[in-house]
RODO-2510 file (C-alpha; in nm, 4 decimals, decimal comma):
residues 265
     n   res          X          Y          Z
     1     x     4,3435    -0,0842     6,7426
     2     x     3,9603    -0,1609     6,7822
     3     x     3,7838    -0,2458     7,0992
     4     x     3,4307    -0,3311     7,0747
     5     x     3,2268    -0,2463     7,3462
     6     x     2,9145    -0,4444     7,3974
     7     x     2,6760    -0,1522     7,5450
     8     x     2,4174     0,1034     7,4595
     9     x     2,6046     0,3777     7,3372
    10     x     2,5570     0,7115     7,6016
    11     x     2,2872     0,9246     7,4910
    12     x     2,4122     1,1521     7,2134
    13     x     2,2611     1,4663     7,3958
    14     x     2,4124     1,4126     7,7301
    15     x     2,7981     1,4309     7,5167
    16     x     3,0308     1,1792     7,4009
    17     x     3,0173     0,8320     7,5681
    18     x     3,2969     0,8060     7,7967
    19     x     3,4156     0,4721     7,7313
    20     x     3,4591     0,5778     7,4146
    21     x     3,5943     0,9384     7,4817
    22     x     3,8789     0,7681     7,7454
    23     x     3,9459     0,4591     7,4793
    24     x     3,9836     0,7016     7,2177
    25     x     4,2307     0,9076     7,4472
    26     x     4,4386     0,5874     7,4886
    27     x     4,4659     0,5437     7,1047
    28     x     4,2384     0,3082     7,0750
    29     x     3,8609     0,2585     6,8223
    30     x     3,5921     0,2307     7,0626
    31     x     3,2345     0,1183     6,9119
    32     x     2,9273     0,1017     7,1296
    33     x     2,6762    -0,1539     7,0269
    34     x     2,3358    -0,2137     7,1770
    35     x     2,2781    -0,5703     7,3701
    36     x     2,0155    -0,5528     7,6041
    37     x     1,6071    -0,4063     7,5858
    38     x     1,4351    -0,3748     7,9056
    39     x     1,0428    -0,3649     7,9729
    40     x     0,9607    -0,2031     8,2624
    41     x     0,7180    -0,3587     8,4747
    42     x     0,4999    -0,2737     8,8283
    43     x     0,5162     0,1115     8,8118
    44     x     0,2128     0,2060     8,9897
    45     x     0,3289    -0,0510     9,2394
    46     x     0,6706     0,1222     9,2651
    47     x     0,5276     0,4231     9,3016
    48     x     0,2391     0,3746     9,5361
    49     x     0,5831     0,2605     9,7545
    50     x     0,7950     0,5619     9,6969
    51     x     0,4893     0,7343     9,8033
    52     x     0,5381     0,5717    10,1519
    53     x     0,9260     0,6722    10,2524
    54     x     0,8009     0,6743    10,5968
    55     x     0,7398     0,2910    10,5185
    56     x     1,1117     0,2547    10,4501
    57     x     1,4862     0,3229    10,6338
    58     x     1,5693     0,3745    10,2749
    59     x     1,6305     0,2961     9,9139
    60     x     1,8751     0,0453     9,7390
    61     x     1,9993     0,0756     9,3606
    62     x     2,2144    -0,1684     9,1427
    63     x     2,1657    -0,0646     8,8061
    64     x     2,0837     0,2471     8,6494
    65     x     1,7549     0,0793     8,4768
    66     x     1,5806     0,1054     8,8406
    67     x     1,5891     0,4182     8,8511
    68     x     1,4697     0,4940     8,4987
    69     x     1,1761     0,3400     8,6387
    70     x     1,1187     0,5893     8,8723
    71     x     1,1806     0,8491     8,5702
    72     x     0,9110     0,6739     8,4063
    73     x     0,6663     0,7187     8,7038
    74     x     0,7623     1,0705     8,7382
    75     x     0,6780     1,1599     8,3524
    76     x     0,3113     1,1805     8,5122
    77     x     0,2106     1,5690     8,6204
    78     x     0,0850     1,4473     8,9399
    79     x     0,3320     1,1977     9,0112
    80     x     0,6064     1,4592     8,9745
    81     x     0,4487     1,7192     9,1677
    82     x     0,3979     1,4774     9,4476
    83     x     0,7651     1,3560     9,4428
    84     x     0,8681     1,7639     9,4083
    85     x     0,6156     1,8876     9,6745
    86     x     0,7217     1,6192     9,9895
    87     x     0,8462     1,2959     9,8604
    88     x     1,1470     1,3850     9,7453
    89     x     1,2509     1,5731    10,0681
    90     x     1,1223     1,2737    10,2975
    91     x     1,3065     1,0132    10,1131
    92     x     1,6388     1,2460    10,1439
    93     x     1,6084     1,1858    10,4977
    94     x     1,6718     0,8370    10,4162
    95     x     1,9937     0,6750    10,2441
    96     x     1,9771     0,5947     9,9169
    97     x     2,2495     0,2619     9,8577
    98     x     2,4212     0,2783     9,5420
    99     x     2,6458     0,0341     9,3121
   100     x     2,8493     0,2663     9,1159
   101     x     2,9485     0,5972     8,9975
   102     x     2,6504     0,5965     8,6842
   103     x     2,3935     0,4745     8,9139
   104     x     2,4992     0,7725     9,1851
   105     x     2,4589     1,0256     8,9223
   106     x     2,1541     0,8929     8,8051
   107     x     1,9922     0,9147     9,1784
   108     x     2,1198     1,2825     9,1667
   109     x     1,9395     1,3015     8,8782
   110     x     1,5792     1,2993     9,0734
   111     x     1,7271     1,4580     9,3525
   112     x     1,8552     1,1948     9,5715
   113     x     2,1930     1,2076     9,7940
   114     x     2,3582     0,8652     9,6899
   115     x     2,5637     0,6730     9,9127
   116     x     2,8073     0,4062     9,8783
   117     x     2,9176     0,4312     9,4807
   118     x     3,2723     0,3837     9,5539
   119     x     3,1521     0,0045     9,6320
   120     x     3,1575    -0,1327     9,2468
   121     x     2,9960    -0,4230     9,2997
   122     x     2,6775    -0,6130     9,4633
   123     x     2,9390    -0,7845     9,7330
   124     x     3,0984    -0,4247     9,8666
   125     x     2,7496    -0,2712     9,8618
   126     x     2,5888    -0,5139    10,0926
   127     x     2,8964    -0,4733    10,3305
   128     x     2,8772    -0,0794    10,3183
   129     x     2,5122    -0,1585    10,3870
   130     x     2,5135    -0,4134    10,6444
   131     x     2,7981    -0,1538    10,8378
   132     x     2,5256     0,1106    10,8389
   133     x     2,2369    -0,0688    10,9152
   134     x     2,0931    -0,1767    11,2218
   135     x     1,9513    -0,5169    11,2423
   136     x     1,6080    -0,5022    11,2217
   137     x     1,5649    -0,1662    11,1065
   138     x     1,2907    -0,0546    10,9115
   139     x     1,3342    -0,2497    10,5397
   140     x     1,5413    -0,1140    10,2462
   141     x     1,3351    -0,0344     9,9640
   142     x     1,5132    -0,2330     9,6290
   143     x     1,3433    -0,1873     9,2823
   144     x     1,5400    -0,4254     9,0523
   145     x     1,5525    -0,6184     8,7558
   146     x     1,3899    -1,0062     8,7223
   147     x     1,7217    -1,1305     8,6595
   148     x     1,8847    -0,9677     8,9400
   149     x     2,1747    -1,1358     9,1522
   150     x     2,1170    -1,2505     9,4927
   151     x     2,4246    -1,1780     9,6547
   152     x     2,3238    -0,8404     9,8311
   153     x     1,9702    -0,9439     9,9040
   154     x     2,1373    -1,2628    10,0895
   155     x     2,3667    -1,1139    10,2956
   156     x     2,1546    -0,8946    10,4385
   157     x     1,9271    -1,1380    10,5116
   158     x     2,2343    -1,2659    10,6742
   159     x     2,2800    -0,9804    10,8832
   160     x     1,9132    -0,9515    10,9773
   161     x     1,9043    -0,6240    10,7500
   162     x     1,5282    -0,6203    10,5993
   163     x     1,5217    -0,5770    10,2730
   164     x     1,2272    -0,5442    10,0252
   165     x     1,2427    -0,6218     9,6667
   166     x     1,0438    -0,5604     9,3852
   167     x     1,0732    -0,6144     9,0332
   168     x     1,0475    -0,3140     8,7766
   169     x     1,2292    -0,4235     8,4709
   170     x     1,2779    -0,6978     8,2611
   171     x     1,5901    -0,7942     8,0183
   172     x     1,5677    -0,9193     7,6781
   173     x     1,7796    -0,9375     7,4177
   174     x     1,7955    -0,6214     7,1487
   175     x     1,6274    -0,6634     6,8523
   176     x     1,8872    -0,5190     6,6408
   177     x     2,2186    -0,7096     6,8644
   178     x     2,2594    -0,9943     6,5883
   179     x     2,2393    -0,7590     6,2667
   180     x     2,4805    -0,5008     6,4629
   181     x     2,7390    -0,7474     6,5105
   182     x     2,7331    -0,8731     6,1499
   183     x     2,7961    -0,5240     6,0135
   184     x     3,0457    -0,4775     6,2637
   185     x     3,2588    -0,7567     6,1913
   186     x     3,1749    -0,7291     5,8197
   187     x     3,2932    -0,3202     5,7872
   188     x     3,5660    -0,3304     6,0788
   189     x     3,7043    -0,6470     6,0895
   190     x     3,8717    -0,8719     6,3852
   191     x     3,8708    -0,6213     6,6985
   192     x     4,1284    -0,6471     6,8956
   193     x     3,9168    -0,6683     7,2516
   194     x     3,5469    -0,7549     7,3045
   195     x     3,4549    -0,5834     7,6473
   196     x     3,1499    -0,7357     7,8020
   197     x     2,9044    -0,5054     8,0269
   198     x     2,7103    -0,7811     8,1745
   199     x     2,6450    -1,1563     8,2157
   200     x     2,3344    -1,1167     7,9762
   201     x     2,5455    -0,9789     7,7131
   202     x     2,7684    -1,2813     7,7183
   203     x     2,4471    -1,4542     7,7298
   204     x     2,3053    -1,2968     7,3703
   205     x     2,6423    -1,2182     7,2441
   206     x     2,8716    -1,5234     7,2698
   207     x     2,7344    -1,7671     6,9913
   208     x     2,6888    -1,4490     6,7623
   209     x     3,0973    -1,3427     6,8326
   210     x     3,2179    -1,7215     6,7808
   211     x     3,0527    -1,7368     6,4504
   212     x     3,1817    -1,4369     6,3499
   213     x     3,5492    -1,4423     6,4530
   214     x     3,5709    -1,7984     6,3620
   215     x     3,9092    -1,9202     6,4093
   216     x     4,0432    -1,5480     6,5111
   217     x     3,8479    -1,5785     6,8368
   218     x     4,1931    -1,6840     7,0332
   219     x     4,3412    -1,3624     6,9067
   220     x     4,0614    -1,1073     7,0494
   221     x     4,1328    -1,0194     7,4695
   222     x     3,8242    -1,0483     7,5706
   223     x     3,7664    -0,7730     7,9127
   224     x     3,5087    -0,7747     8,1769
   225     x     3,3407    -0,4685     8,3165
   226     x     3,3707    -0,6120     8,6812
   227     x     3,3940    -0,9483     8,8566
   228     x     3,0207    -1,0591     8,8473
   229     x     3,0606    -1,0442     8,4324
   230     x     3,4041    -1,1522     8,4676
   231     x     3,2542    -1,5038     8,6186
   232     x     2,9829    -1,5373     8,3717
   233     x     3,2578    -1,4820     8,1027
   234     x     3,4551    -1,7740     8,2379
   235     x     3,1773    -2,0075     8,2683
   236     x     3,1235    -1,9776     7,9396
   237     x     3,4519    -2,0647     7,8685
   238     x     3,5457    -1,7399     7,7463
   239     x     3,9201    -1,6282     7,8552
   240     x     3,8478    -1,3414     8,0360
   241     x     4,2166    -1,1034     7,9634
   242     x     4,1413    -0,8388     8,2029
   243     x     3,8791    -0,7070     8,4327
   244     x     3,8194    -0,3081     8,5612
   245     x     3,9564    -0,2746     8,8989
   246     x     3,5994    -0,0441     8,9243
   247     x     3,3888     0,0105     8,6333
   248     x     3,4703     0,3066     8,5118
   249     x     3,5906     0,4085     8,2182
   250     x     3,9815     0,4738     8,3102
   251     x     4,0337     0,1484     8,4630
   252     x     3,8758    -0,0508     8,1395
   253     x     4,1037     0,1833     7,9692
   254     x     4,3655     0,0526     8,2123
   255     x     4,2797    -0,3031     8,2210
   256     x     4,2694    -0,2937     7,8125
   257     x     4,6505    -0,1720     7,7810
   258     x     4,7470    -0,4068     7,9864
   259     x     4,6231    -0,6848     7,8470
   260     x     4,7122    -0,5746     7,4837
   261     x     5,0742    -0,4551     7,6359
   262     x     5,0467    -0,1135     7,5521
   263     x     5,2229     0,1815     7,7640
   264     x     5,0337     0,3974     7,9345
   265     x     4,8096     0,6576     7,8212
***
């Protein structure tokens, strides 16, 4: 059975995608396909802040892309050797607030100690957060993405946790999304799921999908990563069949069976 998974594919170098690896372990033909670009924005005003963690009480990720921005900033000799000489040591004196397993490792990546990636989503960050944080502490440091959710930065707010945000990425839609999904649906056929990754991929992809599955669109179970895609889904009238109980690849896998009633893998 096919599941279609709308979502950069893993770098090749860094193995086998694991949605794919854990889908394919299941039984099932998992294909990545590429939705979203992003244009990162603001660097030297990113990094003119990391180079101020006494500034700070600490640092706040939601999506991976954030901190690719700070990979970006670090590709410079003299950024890097500043961030390898002090800053990185200063900020690990600091928490650094994370969504989700990928975004944890990612903060390992350039030497952070993550916190809080058992949370999944936006709404169980900002309570880990807000349980850890005094009010009126020293603000949380948040590079983001322009079309970022306001649900954590609110109920902070809320709780009188400072938080400061700034923009380093912008989403568009890939340049290749609408030709991808042709050939899919042209060489492979009818999948039987469509998992979405995020509310802009139902954004770019839905028209494309209802054109292409024409009246098979009521047999596809269409999964959501997580509850924040999961609503964006429904809204657009979309029947959402599962959603991950975390996003990670075993409970898509999970979520996926179930919906297709499948045993267990």
């Amino acid at each position: 059975m096919k599941v279609l998974l709308l979502k950069d594919p893993k770098d090749k170098d860094s193995g086998p995608d694991p949605y794919v690896k854990e889908l394919g372990l299941c039984g099932f033909e998992a294909t990545s396909i590429p939705v979203l670009s992003f244009e990162f924005i603001s660097l030297e005003s990113l990094f003119e802040k990391l180079s101020n963690p006494e500034g700070y009480g600490g640092l706040v990720f939601t999506s991976p892309r954030a901190i690719e921005a700070i990979k970006i900033c670090l590709k410079e000799n003299s950024k890097n050797e500043a961030w390898s000489k002090s800053l990185k040591q200063r900020w690990n004196n600091k928490p650094a607030y994370v969504v989700g397993k990928a975004t944890a490792s990612l903060v390992e990546e350039i030497g952070l100690t993550p916190q809080g990636e058992k949370s999944g989503n936006a709404e169980k960050l900002a309570e880990y957060i807000c349980s850890r944080e005094k009010p009126n502490s020293s603000a949380l440091l948040f590079p983001c993405g322009a079309l970022k959710r306001e649900v954590l930065p609110t109920v902070l707010r809320e709780k009188g946790v400072p938080l400061e945000s700034l923009t380093v990425y912008q989403t568009t839609q890939h340049t290749d999304l609408q030709e991808s999904l042709s050939s899919y649906f042209s060489q492979q056929g009818i999948p039987a799921s469509i998992v979405f990754f995020s509310p802009s991929g139902v954004k770019f992809c839905l028209q494309h999908i209802q054109k292409l599955s024409g009246n098979f669109i009521n047999h596809i179970k269409f999964a959501a990563i997580g509850p924040t895609t999961a609503e964006a889904m429904e809204a657009a009238g979309i029947p959402v069949s599962c959603t991950a109980d975390s996003p990670t690849p075993q409970d898509l896998a999970a979520g996926i069976q179930k919906a297709l009633q499948l045993q267990n893998c």
